[in-house]
N, CA and C atoms as an extended XYZ file, in Angstrom:
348
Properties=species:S:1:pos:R:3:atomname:S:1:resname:S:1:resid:I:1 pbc="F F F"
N       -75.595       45.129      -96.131 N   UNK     1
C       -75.536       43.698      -95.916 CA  UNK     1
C       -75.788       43.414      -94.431 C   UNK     1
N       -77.066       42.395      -93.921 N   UNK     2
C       -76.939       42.458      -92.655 CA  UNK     2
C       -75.941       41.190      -91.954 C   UNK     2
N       -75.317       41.585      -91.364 N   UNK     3
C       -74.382       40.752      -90.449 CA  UNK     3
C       -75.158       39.940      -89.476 C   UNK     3
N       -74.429       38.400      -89.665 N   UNK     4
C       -75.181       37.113      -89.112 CA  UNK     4
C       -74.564       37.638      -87.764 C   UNK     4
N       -75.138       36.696      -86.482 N   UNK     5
C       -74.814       36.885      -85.044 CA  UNK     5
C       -74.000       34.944      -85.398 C   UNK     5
N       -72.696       34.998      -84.898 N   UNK     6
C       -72.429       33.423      -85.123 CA  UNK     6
C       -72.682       32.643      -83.456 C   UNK     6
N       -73.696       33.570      -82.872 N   UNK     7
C       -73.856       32.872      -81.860 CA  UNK     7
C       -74.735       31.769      -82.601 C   UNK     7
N       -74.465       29.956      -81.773 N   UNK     8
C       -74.877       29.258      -81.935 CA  UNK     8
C       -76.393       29.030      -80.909 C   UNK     8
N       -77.458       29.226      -81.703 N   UNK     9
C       -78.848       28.926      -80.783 CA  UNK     9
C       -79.660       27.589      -80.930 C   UNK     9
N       -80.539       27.326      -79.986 N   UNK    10
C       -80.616       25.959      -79.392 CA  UNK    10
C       -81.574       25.143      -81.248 C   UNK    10
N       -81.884       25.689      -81.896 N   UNK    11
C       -82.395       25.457      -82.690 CA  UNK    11
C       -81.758       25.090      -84.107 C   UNK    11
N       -80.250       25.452      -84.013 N   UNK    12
C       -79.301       25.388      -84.727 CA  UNK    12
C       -78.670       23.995      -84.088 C   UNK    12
N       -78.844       23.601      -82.503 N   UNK    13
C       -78.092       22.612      -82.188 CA  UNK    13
C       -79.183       21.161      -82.436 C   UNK    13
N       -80.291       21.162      -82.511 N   UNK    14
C       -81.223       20.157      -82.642 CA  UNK    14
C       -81.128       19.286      -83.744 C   UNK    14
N       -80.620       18.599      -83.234 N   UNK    15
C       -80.995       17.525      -84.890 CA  UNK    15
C       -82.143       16.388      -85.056 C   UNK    15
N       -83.090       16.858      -86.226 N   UNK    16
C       -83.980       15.942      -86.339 CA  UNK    16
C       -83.926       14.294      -86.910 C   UNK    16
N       -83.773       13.036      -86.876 N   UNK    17
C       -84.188       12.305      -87.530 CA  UNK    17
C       -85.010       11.350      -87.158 C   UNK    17
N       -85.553       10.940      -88.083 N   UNK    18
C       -86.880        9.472      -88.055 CA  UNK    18
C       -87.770        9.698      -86.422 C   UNK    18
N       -87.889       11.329      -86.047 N   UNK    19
C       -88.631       11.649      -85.089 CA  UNK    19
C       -88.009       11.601      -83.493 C   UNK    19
N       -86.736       11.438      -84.005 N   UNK    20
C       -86.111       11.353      -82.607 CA  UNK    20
C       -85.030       12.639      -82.665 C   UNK    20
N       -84.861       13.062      -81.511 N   UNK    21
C       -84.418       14.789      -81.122 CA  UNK    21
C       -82.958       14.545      -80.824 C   UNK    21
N       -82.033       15.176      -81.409 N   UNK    22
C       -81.061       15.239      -80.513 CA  UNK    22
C       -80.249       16.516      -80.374 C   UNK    22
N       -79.076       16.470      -79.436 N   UNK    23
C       -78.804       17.491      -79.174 CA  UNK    23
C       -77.261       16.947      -79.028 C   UNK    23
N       -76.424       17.870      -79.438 N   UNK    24
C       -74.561       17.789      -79.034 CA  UNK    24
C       -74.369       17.537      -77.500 C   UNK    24
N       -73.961       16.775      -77.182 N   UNK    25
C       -73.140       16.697      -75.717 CA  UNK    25
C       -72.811       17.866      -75.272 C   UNK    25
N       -72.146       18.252      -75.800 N   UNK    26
C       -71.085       19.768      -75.001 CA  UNK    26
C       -72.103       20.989      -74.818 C   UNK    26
N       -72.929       21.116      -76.198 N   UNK    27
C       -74.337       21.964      -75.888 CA  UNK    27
C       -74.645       21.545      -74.758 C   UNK    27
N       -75.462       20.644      -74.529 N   UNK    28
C       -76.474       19.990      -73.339 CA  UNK    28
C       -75.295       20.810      -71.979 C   UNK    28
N       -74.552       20.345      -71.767 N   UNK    29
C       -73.437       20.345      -70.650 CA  UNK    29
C       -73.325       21.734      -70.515 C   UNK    29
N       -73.435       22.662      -71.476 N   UNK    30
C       -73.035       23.805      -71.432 CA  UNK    30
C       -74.124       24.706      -70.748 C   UNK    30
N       -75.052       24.258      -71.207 N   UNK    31
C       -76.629       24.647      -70.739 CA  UNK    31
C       -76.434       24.448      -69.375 C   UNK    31
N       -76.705       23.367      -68.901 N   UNK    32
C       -76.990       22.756      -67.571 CA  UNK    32
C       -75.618       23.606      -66.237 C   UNK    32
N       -74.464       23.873      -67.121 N   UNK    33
C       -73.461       24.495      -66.487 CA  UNK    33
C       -73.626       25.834      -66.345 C   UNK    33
N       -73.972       26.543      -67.029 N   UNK    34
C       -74.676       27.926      -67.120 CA  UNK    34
C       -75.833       28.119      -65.961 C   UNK    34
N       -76.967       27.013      -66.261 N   UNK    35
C       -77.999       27.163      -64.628 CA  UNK    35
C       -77.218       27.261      -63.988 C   UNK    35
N       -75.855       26.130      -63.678 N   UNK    36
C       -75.793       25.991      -62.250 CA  UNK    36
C       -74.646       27.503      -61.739 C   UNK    36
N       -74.451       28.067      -62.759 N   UNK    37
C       -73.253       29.062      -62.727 CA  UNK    37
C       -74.480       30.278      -61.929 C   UNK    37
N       -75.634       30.429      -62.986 N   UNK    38
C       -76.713       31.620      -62.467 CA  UNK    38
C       -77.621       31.467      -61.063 C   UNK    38
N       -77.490       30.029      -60.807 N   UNK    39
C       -78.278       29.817      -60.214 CA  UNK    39
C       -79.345       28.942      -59.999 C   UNK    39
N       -79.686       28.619      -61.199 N   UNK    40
C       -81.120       27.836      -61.429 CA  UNK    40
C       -80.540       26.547      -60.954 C   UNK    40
N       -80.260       25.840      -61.029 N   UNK    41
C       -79.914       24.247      -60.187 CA  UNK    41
C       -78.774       24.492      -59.484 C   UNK    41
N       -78.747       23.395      -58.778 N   UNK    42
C       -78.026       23.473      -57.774 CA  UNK    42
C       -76.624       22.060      -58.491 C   UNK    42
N       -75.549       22.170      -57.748 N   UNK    43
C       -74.681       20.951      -58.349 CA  UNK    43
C       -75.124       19.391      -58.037 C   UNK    43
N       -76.121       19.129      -56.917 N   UNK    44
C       -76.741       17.778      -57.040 CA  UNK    44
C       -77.483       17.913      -57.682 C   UNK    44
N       -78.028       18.734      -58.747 N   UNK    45
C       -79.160       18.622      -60.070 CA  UNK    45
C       -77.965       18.542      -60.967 C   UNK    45
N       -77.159       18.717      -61.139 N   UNK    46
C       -76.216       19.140      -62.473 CA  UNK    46
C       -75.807       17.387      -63.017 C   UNK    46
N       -75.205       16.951      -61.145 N   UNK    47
C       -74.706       15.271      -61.239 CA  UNK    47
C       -75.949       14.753      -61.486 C   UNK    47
N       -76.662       15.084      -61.390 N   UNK    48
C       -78.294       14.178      -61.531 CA  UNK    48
C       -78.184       13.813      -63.290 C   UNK    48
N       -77.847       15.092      -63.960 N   UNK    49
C       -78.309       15.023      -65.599 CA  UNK    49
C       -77.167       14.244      -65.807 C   UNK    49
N       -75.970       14.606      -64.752 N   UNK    50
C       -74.818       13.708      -65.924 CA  UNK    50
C       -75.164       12.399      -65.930 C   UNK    50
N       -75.517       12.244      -64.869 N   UNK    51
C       -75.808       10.727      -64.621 CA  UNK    51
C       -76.924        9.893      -65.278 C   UNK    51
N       -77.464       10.581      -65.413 N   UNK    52
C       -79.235        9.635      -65.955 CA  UNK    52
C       -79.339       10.465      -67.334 C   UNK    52
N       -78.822       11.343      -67.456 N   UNK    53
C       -78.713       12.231      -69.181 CA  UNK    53
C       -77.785       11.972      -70.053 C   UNK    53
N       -76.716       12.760      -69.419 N   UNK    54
C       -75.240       12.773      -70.518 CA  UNK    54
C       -74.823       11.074      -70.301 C   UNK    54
N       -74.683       10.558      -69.438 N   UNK    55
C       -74.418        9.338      -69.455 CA  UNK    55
C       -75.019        8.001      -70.543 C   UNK    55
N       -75.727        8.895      -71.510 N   UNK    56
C       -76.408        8.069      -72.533 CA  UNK    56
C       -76.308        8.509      -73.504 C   UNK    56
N       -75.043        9.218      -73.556 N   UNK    57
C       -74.795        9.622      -75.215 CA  UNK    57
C       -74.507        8.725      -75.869 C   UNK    57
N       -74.670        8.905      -77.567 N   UNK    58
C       -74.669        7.939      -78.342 CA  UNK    58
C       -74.163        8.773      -79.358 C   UNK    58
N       -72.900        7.321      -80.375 N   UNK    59
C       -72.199        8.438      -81.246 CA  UNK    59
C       -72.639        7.829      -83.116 C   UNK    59
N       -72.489        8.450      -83.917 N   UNK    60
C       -73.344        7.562      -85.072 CA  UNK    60
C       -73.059        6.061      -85.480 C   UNK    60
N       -71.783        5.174      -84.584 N   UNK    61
C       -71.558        4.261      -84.839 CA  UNK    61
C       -72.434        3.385      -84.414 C   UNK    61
N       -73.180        4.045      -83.076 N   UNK    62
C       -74.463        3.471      -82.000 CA  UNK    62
C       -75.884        3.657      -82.352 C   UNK    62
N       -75.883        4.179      -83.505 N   UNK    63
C       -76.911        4.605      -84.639 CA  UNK    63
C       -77.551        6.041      -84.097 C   UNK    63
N       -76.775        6.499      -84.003 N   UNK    64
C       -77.033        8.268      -83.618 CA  UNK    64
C       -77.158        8.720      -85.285 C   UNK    64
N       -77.376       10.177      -84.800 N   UNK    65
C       -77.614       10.589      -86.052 CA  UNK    65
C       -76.918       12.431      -86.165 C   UNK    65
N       -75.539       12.488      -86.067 N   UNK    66
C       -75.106       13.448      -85.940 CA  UNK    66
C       -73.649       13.018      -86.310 C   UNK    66
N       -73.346       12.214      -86.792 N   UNK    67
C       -71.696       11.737      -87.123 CA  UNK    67
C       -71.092       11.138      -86.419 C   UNK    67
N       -70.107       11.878      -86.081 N   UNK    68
C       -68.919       11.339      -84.675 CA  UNK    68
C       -69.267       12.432      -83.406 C   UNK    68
N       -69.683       13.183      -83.562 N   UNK    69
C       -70.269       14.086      -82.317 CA  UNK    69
C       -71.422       13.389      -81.371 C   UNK    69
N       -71.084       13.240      -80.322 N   UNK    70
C       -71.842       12.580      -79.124 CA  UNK    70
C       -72.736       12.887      -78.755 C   UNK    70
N       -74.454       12.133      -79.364 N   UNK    71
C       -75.688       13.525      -78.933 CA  UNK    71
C       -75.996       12.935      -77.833 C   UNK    71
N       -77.102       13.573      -77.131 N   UNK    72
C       -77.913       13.004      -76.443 CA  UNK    72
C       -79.522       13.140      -76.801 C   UNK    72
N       -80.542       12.682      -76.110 N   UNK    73
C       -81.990       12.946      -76.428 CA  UNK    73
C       -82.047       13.852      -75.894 C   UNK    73
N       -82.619       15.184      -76.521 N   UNK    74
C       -83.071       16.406      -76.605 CA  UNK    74
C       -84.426       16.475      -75.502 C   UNK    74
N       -85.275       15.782      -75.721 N   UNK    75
C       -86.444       15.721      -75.267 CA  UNK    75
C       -86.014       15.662      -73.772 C   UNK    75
N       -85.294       14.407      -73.595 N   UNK    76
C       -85.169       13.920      -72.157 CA  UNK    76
C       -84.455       14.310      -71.032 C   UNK    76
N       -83.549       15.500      -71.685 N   UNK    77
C       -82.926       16.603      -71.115 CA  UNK    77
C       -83.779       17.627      -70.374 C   UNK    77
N       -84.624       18.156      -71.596 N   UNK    78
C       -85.587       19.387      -71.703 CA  UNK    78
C       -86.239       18.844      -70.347 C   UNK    78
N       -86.919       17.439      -70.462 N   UNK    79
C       -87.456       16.470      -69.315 CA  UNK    79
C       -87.313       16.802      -68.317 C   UNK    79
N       -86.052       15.991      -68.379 N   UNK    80
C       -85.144       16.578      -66.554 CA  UNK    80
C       -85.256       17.544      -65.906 C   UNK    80
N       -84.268       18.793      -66.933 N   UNK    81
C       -84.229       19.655      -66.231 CA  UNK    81
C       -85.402       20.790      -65.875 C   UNK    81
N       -86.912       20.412      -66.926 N   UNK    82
C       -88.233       21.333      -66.523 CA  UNK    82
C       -88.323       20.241      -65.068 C   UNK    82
N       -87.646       19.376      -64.619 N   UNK    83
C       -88.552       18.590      -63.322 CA  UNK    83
C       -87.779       19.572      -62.412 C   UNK    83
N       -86.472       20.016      -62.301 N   UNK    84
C       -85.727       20.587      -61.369 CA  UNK    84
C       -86.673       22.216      -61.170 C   UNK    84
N       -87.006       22.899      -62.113 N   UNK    85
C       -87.551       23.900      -62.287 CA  UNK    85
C       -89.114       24.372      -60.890 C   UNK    85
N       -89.402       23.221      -61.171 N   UNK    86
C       -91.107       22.834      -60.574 CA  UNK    86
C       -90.629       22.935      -58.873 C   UNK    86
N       -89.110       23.056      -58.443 N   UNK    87
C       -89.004       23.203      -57.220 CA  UNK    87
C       -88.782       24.355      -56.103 C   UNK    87
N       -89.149       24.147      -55.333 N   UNK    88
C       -89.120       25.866      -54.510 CA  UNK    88
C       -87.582       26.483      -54.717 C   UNK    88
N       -86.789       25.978      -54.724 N   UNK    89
C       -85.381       26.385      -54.433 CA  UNK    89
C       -85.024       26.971      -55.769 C   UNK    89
N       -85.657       26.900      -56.987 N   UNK    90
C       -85.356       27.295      -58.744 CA  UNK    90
C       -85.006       28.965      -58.518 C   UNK    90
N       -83.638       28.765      -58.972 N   UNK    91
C       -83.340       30.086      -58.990 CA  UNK    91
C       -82.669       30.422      -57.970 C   UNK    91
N       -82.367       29.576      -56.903 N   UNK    92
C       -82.038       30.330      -55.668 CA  UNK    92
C       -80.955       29.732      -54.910 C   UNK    92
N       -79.994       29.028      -56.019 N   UNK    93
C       -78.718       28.345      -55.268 CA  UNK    93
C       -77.734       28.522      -55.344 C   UNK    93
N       -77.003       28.511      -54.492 N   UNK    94
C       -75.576       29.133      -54.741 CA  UNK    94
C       -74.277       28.688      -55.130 C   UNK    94
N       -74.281       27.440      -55.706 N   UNK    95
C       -73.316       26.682      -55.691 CA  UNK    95
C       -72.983       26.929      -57.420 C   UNK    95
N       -71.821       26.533      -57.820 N   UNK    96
C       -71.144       27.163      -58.981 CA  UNK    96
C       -70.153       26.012      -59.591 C   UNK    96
N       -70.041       26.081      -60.907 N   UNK    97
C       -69.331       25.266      -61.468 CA  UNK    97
C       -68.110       26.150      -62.529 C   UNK    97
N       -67.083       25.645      -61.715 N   UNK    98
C       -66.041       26.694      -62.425 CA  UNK    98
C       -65.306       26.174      -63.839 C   UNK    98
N       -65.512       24.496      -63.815 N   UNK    99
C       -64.816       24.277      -65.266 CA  UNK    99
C       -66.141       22.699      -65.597 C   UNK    99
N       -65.848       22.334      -66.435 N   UNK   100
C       -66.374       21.273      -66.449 CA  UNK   100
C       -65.972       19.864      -65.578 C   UNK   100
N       -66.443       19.256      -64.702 N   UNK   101
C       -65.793       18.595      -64.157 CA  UNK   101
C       -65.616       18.813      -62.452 C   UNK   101
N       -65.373       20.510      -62.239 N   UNK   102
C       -64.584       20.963      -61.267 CA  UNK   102
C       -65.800       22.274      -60.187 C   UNK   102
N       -66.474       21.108      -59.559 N   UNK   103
C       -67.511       21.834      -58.752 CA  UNK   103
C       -67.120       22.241      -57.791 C   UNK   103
N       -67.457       23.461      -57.508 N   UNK   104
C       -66.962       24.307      -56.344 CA  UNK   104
C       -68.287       25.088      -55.355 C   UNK   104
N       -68.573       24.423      -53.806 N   UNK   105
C       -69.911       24.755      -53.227 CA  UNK   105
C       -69.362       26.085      -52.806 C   UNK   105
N       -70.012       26.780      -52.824 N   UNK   106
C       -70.168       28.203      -51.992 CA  UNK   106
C       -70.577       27.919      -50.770 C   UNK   106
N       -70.097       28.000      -49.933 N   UNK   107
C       -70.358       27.799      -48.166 CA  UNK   107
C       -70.521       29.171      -46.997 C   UNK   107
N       -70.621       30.022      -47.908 N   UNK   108
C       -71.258       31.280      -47.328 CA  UNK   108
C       -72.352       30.844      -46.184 C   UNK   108
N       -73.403       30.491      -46.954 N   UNK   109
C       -74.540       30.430      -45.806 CA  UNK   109
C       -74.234       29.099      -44.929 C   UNK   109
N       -73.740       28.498      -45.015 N   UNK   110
C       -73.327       27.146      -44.044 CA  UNK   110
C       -72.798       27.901      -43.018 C   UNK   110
N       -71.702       28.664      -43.374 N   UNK   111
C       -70.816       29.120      -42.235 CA  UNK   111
C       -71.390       30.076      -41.387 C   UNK   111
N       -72.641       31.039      -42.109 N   UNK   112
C       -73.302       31.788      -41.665 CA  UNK   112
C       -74.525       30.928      -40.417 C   UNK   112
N       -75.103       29.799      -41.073 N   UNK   113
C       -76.057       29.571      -40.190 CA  UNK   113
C       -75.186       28.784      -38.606 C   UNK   113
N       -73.976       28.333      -39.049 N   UNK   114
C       -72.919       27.829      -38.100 CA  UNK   114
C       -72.617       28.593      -37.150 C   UNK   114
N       -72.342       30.002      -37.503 N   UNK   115
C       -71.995       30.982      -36.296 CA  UNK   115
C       -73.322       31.757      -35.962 C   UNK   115
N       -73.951       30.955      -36.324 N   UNK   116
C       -75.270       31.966      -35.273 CA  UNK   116
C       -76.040       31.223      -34.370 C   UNK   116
């Protein structure tokens, strides 16, 4: 019998209707928290999505299409964050997000370029 993986993948989180994409809140957030944990954005890209992204969730009472779970547009995420990508710095920041909510800068190189 082969054994399922219950990891949840991005294709499992997509929901299709009447041509419009969506995606779970906490997915989206989780994603975008993960770049900023590895690296790939920085925490003024992270406030960027909450702000102009997650800030437009919609729940099925708002005519979403996922129940009571808070999606957002899939597309306009994907959007965003390929614009952050296209920049020299992708991949190369150091700043970290330790909970949701609770951003924490790494000041290594500040202090470094300070004492020299």
């Amino acid at each position: 019998m082969k054994k399922e993986s219950k990891a949840l993948n991005l294709a499992k989180c997509l929901i299709i209707n009447e041509g419009w994409v969506s995606m779970p809140l906490d997915v989206a957030e989780s994603i975008a928290m993960e770049a900023v944990n590895k690296g790939y954005i920085d925490a003024w890209q992270h406030l960027e999505l909450d702000k102009e992204v997650f800030g437009n969730c919609i729940t099925d009472k708002d005519g979403g299409n996922a129940g009571e779970v808070p999606v957002i547009d899939a597309c306009e995420f994907l959007r965003k964050f390929a614009s952050f990508s296209g920049t020299d710095e992708w991949g190369n920041h150091k700043s970290k997000i330790t909970r949701c909510g609770d951003i924490d800068i790494l000041v290594d190189d500040i202090e470094e370029q300070s004492n020299e």
